[in-house]
Backbone as ProteinMPNN parsed JSONL, in Angstrom:
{"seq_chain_A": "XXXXXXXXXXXXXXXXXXXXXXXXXXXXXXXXXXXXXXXXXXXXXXXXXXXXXXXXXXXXXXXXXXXXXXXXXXXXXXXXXXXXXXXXX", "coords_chain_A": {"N_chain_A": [[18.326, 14.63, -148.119], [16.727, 16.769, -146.258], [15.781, 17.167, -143.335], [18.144, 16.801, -142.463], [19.702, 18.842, -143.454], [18.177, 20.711, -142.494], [19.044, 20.564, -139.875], [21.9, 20.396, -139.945], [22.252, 23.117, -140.329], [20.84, 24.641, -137.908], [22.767, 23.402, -135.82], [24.972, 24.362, -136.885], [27.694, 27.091, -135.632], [28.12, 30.188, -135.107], [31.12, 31.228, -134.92], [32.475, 33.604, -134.759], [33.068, 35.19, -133.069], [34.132, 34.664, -130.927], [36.857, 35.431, -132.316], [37.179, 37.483, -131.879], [38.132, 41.221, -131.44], [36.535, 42.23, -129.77], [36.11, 40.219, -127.804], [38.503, 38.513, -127.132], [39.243, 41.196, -125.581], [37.143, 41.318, -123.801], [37.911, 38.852, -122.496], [40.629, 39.086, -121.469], [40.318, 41.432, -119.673], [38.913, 39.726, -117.981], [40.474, 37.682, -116.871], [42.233, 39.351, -115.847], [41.239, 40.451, -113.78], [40.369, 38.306, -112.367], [42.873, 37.43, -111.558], [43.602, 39.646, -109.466], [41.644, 38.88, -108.097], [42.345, 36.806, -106.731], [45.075, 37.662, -105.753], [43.676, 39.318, -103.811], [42.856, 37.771, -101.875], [44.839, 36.01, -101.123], [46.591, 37.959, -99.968], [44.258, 38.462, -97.746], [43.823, 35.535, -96.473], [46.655, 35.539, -95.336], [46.38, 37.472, -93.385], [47.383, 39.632, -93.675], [46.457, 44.024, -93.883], [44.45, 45.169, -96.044], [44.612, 47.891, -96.732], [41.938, 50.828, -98.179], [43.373, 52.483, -100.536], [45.366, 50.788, -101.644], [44.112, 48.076, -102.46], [42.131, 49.481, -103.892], [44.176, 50.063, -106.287], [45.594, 47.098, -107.15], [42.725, 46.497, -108.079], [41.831, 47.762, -109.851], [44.171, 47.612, -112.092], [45.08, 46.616, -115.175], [46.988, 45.167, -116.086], [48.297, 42.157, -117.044], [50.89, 40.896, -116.871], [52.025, 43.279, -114.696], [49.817, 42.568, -112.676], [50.712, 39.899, -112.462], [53.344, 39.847, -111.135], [52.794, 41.076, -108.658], [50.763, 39.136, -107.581], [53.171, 37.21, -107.161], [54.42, 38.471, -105.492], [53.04, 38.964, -103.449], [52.751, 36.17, -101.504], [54.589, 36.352, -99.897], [55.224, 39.12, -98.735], [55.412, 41.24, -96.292], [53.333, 43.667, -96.021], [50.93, 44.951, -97.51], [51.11, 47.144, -99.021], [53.713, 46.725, -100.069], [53.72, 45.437, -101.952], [54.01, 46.639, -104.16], [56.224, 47.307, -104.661], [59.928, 47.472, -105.923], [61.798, 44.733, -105.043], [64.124, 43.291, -106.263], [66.842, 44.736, -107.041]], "CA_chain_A": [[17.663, 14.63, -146.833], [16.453, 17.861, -146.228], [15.838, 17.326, -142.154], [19.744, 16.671, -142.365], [20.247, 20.019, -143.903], [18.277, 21.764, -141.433], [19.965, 19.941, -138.966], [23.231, 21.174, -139.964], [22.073, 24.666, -140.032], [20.303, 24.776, -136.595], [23.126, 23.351, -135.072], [26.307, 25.742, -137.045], [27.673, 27.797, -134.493], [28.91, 31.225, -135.266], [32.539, 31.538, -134.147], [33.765, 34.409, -135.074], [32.483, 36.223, -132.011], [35.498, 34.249, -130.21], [38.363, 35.777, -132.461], [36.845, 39.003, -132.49], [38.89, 41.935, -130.5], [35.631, 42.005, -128.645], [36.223, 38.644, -127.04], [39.941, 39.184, -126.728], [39.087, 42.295, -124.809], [36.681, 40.588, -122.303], [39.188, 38.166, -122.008], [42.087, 39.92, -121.014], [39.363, 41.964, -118.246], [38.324, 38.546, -117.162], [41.73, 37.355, -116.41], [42.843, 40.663, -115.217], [40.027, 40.663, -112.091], [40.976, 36.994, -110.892], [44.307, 37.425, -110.895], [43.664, 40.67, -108.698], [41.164, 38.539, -106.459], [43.234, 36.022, -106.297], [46.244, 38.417, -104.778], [43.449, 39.933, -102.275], [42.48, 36.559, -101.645], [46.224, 35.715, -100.611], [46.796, 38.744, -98.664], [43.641, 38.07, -96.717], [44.446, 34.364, -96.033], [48.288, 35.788, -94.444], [46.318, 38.264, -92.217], [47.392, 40.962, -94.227], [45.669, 44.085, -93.587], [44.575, 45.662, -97.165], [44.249, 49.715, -96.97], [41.487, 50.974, -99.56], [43.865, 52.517, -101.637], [45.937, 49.519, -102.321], [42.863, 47.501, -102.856], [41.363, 50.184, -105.305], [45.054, 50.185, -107.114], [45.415, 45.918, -107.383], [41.585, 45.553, -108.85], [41.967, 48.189, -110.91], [45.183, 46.991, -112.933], [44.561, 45.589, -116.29], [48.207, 44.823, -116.961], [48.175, 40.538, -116.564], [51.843, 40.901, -116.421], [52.05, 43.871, -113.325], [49.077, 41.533, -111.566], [51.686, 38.167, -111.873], [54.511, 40.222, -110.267], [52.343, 40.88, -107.164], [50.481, 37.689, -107.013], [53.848, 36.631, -106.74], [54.768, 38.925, -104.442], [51.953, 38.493, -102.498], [53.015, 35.099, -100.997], [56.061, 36.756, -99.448], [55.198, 40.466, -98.378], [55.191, 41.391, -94.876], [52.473, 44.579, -95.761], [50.107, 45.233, -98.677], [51.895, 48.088, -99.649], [55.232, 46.145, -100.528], [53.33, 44.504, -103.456], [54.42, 47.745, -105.294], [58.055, 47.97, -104.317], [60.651, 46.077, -106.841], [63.184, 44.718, -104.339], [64.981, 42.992, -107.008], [67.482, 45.662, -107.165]], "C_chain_A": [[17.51, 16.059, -146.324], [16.438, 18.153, -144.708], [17.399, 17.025, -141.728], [20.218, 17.694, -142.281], [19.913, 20.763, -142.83], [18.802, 21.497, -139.767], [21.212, 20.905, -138.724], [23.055, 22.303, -139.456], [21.536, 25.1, -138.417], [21.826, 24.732, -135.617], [24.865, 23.599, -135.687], [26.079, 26.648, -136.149], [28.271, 28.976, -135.005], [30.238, 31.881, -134.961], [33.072, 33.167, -134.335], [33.83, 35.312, -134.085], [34.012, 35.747, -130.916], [36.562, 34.686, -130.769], [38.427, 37.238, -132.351], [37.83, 39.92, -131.18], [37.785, 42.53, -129.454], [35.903, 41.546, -127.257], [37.54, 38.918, -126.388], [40.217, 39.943, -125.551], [38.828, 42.198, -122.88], [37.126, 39.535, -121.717], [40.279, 38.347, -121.148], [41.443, 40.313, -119.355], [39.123, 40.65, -117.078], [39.362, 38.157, -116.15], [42.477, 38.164, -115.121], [42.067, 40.45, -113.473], [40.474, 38.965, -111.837], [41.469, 37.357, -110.752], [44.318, 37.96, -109.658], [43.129, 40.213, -107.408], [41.507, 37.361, -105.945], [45.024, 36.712, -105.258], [45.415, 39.074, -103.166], [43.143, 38.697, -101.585], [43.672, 35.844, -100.6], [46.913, 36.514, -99.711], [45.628, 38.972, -97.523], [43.762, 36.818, -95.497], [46.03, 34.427, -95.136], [47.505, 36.159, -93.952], [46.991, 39.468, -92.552], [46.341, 42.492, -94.555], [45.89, 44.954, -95.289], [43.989, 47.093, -97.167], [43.223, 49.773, -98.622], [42.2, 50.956, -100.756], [44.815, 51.569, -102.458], [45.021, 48.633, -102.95], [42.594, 47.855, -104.06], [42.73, 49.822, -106.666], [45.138, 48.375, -107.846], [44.201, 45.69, -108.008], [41.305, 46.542, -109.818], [42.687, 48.032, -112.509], [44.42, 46.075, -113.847], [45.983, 44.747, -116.404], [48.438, 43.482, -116.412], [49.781, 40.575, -115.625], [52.367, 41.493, -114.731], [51.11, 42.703, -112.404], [50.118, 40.097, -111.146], [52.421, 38.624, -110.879], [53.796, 40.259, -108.734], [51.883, 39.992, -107.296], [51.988, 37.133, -106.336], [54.361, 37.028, -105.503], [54.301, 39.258, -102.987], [52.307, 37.206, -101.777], [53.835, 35.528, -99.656], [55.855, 38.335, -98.447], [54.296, 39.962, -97.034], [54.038, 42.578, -94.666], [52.032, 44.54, -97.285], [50.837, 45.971, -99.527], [53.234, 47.716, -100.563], [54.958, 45.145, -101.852], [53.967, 45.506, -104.413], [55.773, 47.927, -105.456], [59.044, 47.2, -105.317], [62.0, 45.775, -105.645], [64.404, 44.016, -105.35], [66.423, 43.466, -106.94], [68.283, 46.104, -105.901]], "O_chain_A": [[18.584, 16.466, -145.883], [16.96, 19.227, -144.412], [17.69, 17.066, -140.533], [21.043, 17.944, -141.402], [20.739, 21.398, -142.175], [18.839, 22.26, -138.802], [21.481, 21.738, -137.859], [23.513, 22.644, -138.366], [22.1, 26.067, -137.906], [22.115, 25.654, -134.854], [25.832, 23.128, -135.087], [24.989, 27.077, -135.77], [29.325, 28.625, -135.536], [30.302, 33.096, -134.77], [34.143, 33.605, -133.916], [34.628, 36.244, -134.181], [34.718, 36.557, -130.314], [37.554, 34.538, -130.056], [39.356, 38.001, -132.617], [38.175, 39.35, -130.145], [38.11, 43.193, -128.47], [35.933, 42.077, -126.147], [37.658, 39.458, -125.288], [41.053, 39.661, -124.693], [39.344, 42.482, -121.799], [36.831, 39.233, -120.561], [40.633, 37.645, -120.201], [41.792, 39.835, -118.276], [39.149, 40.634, -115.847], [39.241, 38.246, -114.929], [42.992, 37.843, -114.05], [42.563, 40.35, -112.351], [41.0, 38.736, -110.748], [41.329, 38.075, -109.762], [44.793, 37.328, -108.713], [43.465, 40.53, -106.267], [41.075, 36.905, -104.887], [45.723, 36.176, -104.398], [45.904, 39.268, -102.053], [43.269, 38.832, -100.368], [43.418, 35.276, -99.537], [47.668, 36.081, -98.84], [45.922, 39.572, -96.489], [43.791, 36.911, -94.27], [46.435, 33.504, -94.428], [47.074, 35.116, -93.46], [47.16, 40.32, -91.681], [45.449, 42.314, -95.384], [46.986, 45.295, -95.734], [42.872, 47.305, -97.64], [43.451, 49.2, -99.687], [42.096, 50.166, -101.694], [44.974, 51.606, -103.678], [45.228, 48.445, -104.149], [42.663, 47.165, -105.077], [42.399, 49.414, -107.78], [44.772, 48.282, -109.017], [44.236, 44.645, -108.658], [40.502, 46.222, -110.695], [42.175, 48.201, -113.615], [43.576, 45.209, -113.617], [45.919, 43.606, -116.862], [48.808, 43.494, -115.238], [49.967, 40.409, -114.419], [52.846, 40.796, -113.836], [51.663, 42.036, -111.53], [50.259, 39.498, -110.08], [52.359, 38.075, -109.779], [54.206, 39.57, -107.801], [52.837, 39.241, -107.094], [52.017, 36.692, -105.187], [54.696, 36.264, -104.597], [54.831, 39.615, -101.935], [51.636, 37.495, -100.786], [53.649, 35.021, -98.549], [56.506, 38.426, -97.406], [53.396, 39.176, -96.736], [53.632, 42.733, -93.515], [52.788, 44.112, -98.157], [51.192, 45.572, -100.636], [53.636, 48.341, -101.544], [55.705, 44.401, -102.486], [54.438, 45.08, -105.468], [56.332, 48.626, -106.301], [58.717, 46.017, -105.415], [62.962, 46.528, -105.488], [65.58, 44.283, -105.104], [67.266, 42.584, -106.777], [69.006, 47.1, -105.946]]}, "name": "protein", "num_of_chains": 1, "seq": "XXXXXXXXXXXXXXXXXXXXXXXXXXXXXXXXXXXXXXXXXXXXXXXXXXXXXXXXXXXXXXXXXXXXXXXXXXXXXXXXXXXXXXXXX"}
């Protein structure tokens, strides 16, 4: 069946564009910028007021990990600024 074959072929999809360190890349970026507007998002919603340079520093960050710590710490902080601070300690 030959309209089978080109069947198939029309509708093979090229994957490899998804494992590629391309993809990966714009992945990571993708992730990276919610997270970030998801933290200004959360310090808008408190009434938190967000100074440029904090702003510029939070949507800049690639690092998923640094962005969780403030998201998290975003819930909790009494000033923008205190997203940076480790009180842990």
């Amino acid at each position: 069946m030959p309209s089978a074959k080109i069947w198939r072929h029309l509708m093979s999809v090229d994957l490899s564009f998804f494992r590629s360190e391309t993809f990966q890349r714009l992945r990571a970026e993708s992730r990276a910028k919610g997270r970030a507007e998801d933290i200004l998002l959360i310090l808008d919603e408190r009434g938190i007021e967000v100074p440029d340079d904090v702003r510029a520093r939070i949507t800049d960050c690639t690092d998923l990990e640094t962005l969780r710590t403030w998201l998290r710490r975003s819930v909790t902080t009494t000033t923008a600024g205190d997203l940076f601070t480790d009180t842990s300690g």
